[in-house]
Every structure is written in structure tokens, then in C-alpha cells.
C-alpha positions as CSV (number, residue, x, y, z in Angstrom):
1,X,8.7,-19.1,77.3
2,X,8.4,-17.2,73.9
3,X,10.0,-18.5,70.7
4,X,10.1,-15.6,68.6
5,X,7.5,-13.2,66.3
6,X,5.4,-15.6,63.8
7,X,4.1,-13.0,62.4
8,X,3.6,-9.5,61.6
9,X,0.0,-8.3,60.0
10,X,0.0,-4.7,57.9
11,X,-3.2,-3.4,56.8
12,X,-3.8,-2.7,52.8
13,X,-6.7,-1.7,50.9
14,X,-4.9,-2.2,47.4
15,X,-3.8,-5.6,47.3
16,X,-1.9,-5.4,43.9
17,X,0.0,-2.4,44.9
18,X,1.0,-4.3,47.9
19,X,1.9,-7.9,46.1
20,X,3.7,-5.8,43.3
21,X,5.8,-3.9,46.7
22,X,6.6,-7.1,48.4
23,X,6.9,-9.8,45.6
24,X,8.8,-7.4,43.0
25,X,10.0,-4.8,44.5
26,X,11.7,-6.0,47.6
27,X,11.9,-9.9,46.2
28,X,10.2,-11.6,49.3
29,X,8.5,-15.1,48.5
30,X,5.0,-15.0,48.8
31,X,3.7,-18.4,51.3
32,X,0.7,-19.9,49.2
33,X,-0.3,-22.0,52.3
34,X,-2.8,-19.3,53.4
35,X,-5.9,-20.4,54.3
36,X,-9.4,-19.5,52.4
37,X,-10.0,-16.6,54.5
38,X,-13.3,-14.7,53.4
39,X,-10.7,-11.5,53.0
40,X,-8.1,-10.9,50.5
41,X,-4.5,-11.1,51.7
42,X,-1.1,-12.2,50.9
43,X,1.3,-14.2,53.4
44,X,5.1,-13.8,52.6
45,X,8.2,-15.6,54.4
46,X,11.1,-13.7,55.5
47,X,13.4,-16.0,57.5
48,X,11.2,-17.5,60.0
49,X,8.7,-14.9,60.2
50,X,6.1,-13.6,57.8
51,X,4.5,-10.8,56.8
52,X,0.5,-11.2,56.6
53,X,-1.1,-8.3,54.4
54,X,-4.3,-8.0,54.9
55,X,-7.3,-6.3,53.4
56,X,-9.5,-4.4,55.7
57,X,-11.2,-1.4,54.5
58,X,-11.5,1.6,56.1
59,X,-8.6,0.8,58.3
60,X,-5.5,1.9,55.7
61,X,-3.0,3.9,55.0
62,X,-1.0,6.6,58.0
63,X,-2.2,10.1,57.4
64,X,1.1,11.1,55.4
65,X,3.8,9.7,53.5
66,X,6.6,11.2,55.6
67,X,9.2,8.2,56.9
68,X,8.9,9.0,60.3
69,X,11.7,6.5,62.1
70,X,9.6,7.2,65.4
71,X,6.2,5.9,64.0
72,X,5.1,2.1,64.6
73,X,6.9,-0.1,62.0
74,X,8.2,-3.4,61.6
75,X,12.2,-3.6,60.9
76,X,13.6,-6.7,59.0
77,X,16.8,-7.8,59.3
78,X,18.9,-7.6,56.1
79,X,22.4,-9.8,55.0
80,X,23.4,-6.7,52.3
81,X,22.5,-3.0,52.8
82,X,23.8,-2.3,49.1
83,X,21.8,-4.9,47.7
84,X,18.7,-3.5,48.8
85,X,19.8,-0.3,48.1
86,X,20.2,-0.9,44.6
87,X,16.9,-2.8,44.3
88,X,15.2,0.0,45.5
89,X,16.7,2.3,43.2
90,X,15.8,0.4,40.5
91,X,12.2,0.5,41.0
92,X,12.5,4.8,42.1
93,X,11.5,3.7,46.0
94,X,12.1,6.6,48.6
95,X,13.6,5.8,51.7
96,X,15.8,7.2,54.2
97,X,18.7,5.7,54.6
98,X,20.4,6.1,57.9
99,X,23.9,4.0,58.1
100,X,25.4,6.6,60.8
101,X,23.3,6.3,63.7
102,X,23.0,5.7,67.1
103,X,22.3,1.9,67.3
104,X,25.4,-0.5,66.3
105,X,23.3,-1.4,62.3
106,X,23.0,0.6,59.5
107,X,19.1,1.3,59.0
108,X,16.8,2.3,56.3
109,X,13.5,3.0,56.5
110,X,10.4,3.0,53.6
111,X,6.8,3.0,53.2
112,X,5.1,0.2,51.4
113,X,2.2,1.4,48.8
114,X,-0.2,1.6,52.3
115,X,1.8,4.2,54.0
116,X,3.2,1.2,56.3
117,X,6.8,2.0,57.9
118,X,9.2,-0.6,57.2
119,X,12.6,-0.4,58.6
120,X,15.7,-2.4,57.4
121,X,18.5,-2.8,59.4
122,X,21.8,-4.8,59.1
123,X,25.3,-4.6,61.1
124,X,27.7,-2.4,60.0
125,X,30.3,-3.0,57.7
């Protein structure tokens, strides 16, 4: 009955933060098929599922900036840990990185510009 997740939607209030985050930062391509809705908001394609940021003020960012594995968050599946480790080191991105845990795939967790939880996860080596 149900295909898969077409999409996941995060809430921003600074739109370039957030296009510099996904586009630079963490290399996604950004879908320019969106439609002309009467709010800002970027669309990006990660396999074959996107990420929709949109703008919607008043209704950003968690009440801290502690990565908090618990809190709601959306987890992407990754190819190469390292690669994304290095990318985020090169732009001076916090996470925690978690490769010995309890589940069978390395994880990492970070917060976009919003305060959004994003977790990473990949099998292990």
C-alpha cells in the first residue's frame, strides 16, 4: 500500500542560511521544479526523496542547539561516513558522531542553521 516518504518538510525563517547548509555545505542538489508558492522555500533531491524547506515565520528554530539524538529528526541514508565527515569539517559543522552504537549503522547527528536535527546514518564498515 505505501511506496515510500516523498517528502520531508523542515521549517526555516532564514532561507539563505538554510540554501548555503544544504546546497554547500552538505552538497545536496537543489530541485528547481517547485512550484510558485506564495512562500519562500527550497526543494532538494536526496535519492528518491526530498527535502522541502519552508519559510513560515514564527514557527522556527528548537529552543536550543543541543543535538539531542532523541528529539524529532529526519535521518538520511549515507554511501561514505568519512566523506561527510570531512565535508563537515571543512565548513567547522558540529555534530555528534556516534559509529559505536546500538543499531547495526554508524550515525551522526547535526543541526541545520534552524536548529532542525538531522541524522546521518550508514552501515558499518
Amino acid at each position: 500500500m505505501y511506496k515510500g516518504i516523498h517528502h520531508v518538510s523542515l521549517v526555516a525563517k532564514d532561507i539563505d542560511s538554510m540554501r548555503h547548509f544544504y546546497s554547500e555545505v552538505l552538497g545536496f542538489k537543489e530541485n528547481h521544479d517547485r512550484p510558485d508558492f506564495p512562500f519562500p522555500g527550497l526543494w532538494y533531491d536526496v535519492g528518491n526523496t526530498q527535502i522541502h524547506i519552508i519559510v513560515h515565520a514564527g514557527k522556527t528554530d528548537r529552543e536550543t542547539r543541543e543535538i539531542d539524538s532523541r528529539d524529532g529528526h529526519v535521518a538520511i541514508r549515507v554511501e561514505n561516513m568519512e566523506e561527510l565527515i570531512r565535508r563537515l569539517d571543512q565548513y567547522q559543522i558540529v555534530y555528534a558522531n556516534k559509529p559505536d552504537n546500538q543499531t547495526e549503522w554508524h550515525q551522526l547527528f547535526v543541526n541545520d542553521p534552524n536548529g532542525n536535527i538531522i541524522e546521518f546514518n550508514c552501515d558499518r564498515n
